[in-house]
N, C-alpha and C positions, 0 to 999 in steps of 0.2 A: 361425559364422564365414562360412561360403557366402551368410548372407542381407545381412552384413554389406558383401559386397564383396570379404574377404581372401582367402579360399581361391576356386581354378578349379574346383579337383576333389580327390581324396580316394580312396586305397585301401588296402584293409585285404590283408593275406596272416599266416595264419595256419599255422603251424608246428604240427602233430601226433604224437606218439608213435607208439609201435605198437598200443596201445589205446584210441588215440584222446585222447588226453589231450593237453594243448594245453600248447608245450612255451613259445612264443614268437609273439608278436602285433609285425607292424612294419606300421606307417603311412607311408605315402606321402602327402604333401602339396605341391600345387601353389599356390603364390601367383597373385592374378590381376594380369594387367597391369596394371591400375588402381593394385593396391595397390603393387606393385614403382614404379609411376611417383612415386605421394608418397614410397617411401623411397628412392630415389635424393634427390629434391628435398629432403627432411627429414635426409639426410646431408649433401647438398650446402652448404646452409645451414649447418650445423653447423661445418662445414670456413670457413666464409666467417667464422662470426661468431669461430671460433678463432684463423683469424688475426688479424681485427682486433682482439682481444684484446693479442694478441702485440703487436702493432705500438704499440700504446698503452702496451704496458708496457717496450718496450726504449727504452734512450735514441737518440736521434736518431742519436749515430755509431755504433751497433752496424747501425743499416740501412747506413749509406754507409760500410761496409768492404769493401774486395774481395776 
């Protein structure tokens, strides 16, 4: 995913027993800005073509109600 563009960086913390035995593994994962910038745009769009969806589906007095 790093070579791909998606992820910045990436870290691993790992949780151990008292014999060492591994109790819990969490990942820390950062988006890179690049990718954050297509998914703003690729929501945004989303929201765009939803409305005009809408807008094509309501009858014309349901827009010019106050």
């Amino acid at each position: 995913m790093k070579e791909k563009g998606v992820l910045a960086a990436w870290r691993k913390s790992v949780l151990t027993g008292s014999r060492g035995k591994v109790l819990d593994i969490t990942y820390y994962l950062t988006a890179s800005p690049e990718f954050v910038k297509e998914v703003k745009a690729a929501n945004k769009r989303q929201a765009e073509i939803a409305a005009a969806a809408l807008c094509k589906t309501l009858p014309r007095s349901e827009f010019y109600k106050s």
